[in-house]
N, C-alpha and C positions, 0 to 999 in steps of 0.2 A: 307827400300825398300820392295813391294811388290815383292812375290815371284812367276817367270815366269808360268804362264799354259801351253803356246806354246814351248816346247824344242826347244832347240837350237837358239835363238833369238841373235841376237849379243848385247858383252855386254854393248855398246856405245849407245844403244835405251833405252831410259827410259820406267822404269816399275812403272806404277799408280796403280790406280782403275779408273770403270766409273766414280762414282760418282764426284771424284776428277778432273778430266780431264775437266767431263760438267761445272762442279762450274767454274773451273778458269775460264772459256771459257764465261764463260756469259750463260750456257746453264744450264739445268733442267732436271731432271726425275720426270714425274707424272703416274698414271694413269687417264684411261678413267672416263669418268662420271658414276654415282654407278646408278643401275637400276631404284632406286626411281625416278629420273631426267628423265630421258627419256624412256618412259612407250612403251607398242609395238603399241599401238595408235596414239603414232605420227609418225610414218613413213610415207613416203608417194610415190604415184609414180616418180614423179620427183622432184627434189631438192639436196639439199646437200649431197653429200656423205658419208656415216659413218661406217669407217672400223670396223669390226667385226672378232673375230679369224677365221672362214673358210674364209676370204677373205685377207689372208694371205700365200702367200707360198711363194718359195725362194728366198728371199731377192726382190718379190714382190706384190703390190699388186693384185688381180686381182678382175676386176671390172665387170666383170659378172651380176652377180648375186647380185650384192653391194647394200646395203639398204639407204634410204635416209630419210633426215630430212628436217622440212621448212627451208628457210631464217631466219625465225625468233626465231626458234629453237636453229640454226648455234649460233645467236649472243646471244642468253643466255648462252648458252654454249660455249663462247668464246675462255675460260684460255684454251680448250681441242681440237681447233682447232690446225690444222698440218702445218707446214710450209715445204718447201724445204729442205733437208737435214736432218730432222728429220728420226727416227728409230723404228716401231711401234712393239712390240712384243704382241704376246696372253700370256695370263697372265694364262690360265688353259690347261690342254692339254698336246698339244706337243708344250711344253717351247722352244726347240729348235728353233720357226720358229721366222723369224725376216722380215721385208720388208723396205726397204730404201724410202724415201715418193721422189719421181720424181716431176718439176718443173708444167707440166700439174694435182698435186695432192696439190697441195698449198690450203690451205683451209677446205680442208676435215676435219671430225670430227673423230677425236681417240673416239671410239664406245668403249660404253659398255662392258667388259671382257678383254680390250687392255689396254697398258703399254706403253707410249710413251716417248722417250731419244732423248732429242734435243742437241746433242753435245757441240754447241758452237763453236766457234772460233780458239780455239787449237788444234785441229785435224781436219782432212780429213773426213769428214762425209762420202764417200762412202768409205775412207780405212777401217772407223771403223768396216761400216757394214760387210765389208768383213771378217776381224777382227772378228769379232760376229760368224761369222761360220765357221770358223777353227775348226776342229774336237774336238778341246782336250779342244776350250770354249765350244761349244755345252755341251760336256759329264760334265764340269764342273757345268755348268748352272741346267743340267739338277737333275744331284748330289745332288746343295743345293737347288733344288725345295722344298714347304715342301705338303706331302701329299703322299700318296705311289700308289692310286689306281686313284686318279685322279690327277696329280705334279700342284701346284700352284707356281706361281710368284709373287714380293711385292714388292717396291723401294728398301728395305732393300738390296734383296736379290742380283736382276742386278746391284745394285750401288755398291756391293762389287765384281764385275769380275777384277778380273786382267786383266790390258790393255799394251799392249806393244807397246810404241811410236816409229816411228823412226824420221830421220828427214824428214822436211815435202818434201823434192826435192822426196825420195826413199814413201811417203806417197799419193803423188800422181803418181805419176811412176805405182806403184800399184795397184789403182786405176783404171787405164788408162786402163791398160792390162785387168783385167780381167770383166771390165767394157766390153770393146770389145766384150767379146766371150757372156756376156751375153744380149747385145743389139741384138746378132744374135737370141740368143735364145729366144726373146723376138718376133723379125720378125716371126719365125718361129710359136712361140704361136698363133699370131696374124692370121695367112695364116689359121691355124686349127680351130679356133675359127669360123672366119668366112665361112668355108666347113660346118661346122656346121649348123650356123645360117641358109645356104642356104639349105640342109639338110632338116631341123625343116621345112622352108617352103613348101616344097613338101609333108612334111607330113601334114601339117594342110589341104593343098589344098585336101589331101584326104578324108577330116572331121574326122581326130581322135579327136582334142578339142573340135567339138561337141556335143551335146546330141544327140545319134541319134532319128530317127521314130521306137516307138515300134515294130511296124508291119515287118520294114527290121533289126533291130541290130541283131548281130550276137556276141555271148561271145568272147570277148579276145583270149579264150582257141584254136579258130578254126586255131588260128592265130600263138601261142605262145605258146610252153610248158614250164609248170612252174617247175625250180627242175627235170629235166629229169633223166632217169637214165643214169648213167654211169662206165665205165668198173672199175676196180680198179686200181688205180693208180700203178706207179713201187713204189720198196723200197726207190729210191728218188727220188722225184716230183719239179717240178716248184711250187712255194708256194706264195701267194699275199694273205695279211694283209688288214685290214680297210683302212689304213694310206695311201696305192699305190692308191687308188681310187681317182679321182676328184671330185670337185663340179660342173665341167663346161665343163671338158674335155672327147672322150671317151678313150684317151690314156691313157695306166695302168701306172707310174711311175717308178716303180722299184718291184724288185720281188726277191726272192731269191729259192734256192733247201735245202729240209728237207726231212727226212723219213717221210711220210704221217702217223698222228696219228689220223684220223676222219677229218671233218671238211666238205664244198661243195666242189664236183668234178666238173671239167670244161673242158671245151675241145676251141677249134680255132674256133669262128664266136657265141662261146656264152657271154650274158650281164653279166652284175655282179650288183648287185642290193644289198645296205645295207638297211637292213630291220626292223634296230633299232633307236632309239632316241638317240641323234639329229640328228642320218645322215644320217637317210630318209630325214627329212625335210631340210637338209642341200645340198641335191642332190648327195650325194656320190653313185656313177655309174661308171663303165668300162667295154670293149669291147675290148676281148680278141682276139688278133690276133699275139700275138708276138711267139707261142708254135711254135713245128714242126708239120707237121699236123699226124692224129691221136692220138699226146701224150696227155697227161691226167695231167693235174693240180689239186693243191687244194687250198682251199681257207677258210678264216674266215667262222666259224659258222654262222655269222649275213648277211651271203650272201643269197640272192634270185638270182639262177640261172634261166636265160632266154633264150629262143632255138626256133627261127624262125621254124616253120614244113617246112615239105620239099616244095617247089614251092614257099614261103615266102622269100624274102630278106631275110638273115642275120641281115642285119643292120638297117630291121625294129622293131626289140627288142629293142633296143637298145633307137632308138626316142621315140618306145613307151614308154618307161623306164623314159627318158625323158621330155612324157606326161606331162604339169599341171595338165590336168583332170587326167588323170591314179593317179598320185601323192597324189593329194588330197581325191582320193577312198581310195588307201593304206594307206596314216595316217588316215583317218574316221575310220579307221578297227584295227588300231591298240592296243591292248590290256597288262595291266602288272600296277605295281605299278609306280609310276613317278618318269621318271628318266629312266627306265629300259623298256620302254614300247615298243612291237615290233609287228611285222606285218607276221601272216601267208601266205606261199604263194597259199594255197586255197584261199585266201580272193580275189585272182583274178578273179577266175571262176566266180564271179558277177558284172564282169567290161564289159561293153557292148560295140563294135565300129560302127558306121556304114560300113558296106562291102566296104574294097575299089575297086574303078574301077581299073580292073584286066588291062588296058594297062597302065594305072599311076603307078599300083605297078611294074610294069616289067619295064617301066622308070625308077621311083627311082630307082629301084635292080642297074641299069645298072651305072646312075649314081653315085651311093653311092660304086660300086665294084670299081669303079676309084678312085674316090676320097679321100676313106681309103685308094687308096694302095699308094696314093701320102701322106696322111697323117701318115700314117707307116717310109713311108722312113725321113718327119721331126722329128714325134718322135725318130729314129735311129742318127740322127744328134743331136739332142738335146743331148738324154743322152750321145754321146760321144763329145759333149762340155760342159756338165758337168762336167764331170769326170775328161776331160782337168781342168778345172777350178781349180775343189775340189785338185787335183793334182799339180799343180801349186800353189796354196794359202799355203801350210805347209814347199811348198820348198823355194819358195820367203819370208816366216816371217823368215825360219832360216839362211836364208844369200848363202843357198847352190846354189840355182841360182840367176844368175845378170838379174834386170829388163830388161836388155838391148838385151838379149837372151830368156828373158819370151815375150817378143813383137816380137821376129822372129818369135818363135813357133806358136803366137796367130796369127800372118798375115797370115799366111801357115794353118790356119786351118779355117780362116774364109772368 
């Protein structure tokens, strides 16, 4: 018998491996197609879908930003198409991430650097996944990654996790429950997303994407302080890592308190900009609003801090941040061996906008100071139906509570 990850599991649920579980099941672990197969020339604007590890987070996809392939690419590439119920992991990185593939995601392509676990038939494909991010598989997972400075994933390695079955009635029960809280979180994603999208178009209407006329641009800088100063933080600080940033979102994720040892300083209404490879180019961005106001935060060295001047929106950094064009100035600029290569934040001072019309900006200000404050209060929701989740998931494997009282709680909170 495999021996339990998750304590406390009752002893009446059988303990596998994945590997084992998919085999009976009719199911498989492979990974994605190796880079020879699909080169960055064939992507294309519209077409098939093809997950990629940034377009991975909690036991979702998010499609954003999603890259795509022809039709005719799709069917070369068949064996690596994704079905319903399938489990797609990034294979470098943060091993921990997993996304469960939803019924509108049938088809898509397990991309390049991903690892895909098709269950099969013997389990609950969304208990599994749930399963998969219990704390004590994550740290597991994460353990027998091999590689120290960057953790890689291999079939070997996921097909050896210990799996704890129970029976299927308490497998989907499971399921159910905490499916709930994150179909809400899912609505909610979806609300900010698109504040967003509508956001972005106020700004373009201002001609930031375009090139402007010599004669009128005006530098970035009149606009945006790059890197501002700031006071020094207390002995312990609100602290945000690479990892809390988005690729899509401007809401921070999580964040913790440390004694500040160096790093960027931040304050409430400034951007966060990762200045490094891949995740410049990956879009990794957030927009700090969750502090008290005047407290002092800090943050990764790989941060380009951004600070509206005064009479500017706040939360026009942020879109310019945003910017395609801004984006593609800042990787043009960015310099270093490969792999490692990063972007000063003087390289701004050569980024030019056309002036926006000063009642368009005081419109946007107005509508974007609403907007974040309704998207603050989702992100507030969110992470405390997380946490319900994350909470619920270690007490529900070990039998300490009955599904039938994990469905009260979820009703009452969603």
């Amino acid at each position: 018998m495999v021996e339990a990850v998750v304590p406390g599991v009752p002893t009446t649920w059988e303990q596998t491996t994945l590997v084992e579980i998919c085999e009976r099941g009719g199911g498989n672990i492979q990974t994605g197609p190796f880079g020879s197969q699909l080169h960055a020339s064939d992507y294309v604007s519209v077409g098939v879908p093809s997950v990629m590890p940034q377009d991975i987070g909690d036991n979702v996809i998010r499609e954003d930003f999603i890259a795509r392939i022809t039709v005719e690419d799709s069917l070369r590439l068949s064996r690596y198409l994704l079905e319903v119920g399938d489990i797609v992991y990034s294979r470098r990185g943060d091993v921990g991430r997993r996304a469960l593939v939803r019924p509108d995601q049938q088809g898509w392509l397990c991309g390049t650097g991903c690892l895909r676990i098709r269950p099969g038939n013997e389990i609950n494909s969304a208990y599994l996944s749930y399963y998969l991010g219990h704390p004590s598989v994550r740290q597991w997972i994460k353990q027998h990654a091999v590689g120290a400075t960057m953790p890689n994933l291999n079939t070997k390695i996921i097909g050896a996790v210990p799996v704890v079955v129970p029976p299927q009635g308490e497998q989907d029960s499971i399921a159910a429950a905490l499916g709930a809280l994150d179909d809400k979180i899912a609505i909610n994603e979806r609300i900010a997303v698109t504040y967003e999208q509508l956001l972005q178009a106020q700004i373009e209407l201002m001609g930031v994407e375009v090139d402007p006329d010599p004669e009128s641009a005006a530098p970035v800088t009149e606009f945006v302080h790059f890197s501002p100063k700031v006071a020094k933080a207390p002995s312990v600080a609100v602290y945000v890592d690479m990892a809390a940033l988005s690729t899509h979102r401007a809401g921070i994720s999580a964040w913790s308190r440390r004694e500040p040892k160096g790093g960027t300083r931040f304050m409430n209404g400034d951007t966060l900009l990762a200045r490094i490879t891949p995740c410049l180019e990956n879009g990794k961005t957030g927009y700090v609003d969750f502090m008290e106001d005047g407290e002092i935060g800090v943050g990764s060295t790989e941060f380009i801090v951004m600070r509206s001047v005064q009479g500017v929106p706040p939360e026009f950094s942020y879109f310019l941040a945003r910017s395609k064009r801004f984006r593609e100035h800042m990787i043009r600029n960015m310099i270093g061996s490969s792999g490692r290569q990063r972007v000063a934040a003087a390289e701004a001072a050569n980024f030019y906008i056309k002036h926006p019309d000063r009642k368009m900006l005081a419109e946007f200000g107005e509508t974007a100071s609403n907007i974040f404050a309704h998207m603050r209060s989702l992100d507030r929701e969110c992470r405390m139906l997380t946490t319900l989740r994350d909470t619920l998931l270690p007490q529900l494997m070990s039998g300490k509570l009955r599904v039938r009282d994990a469905e009260k709680i979820v009703e009452d909170a969603v």
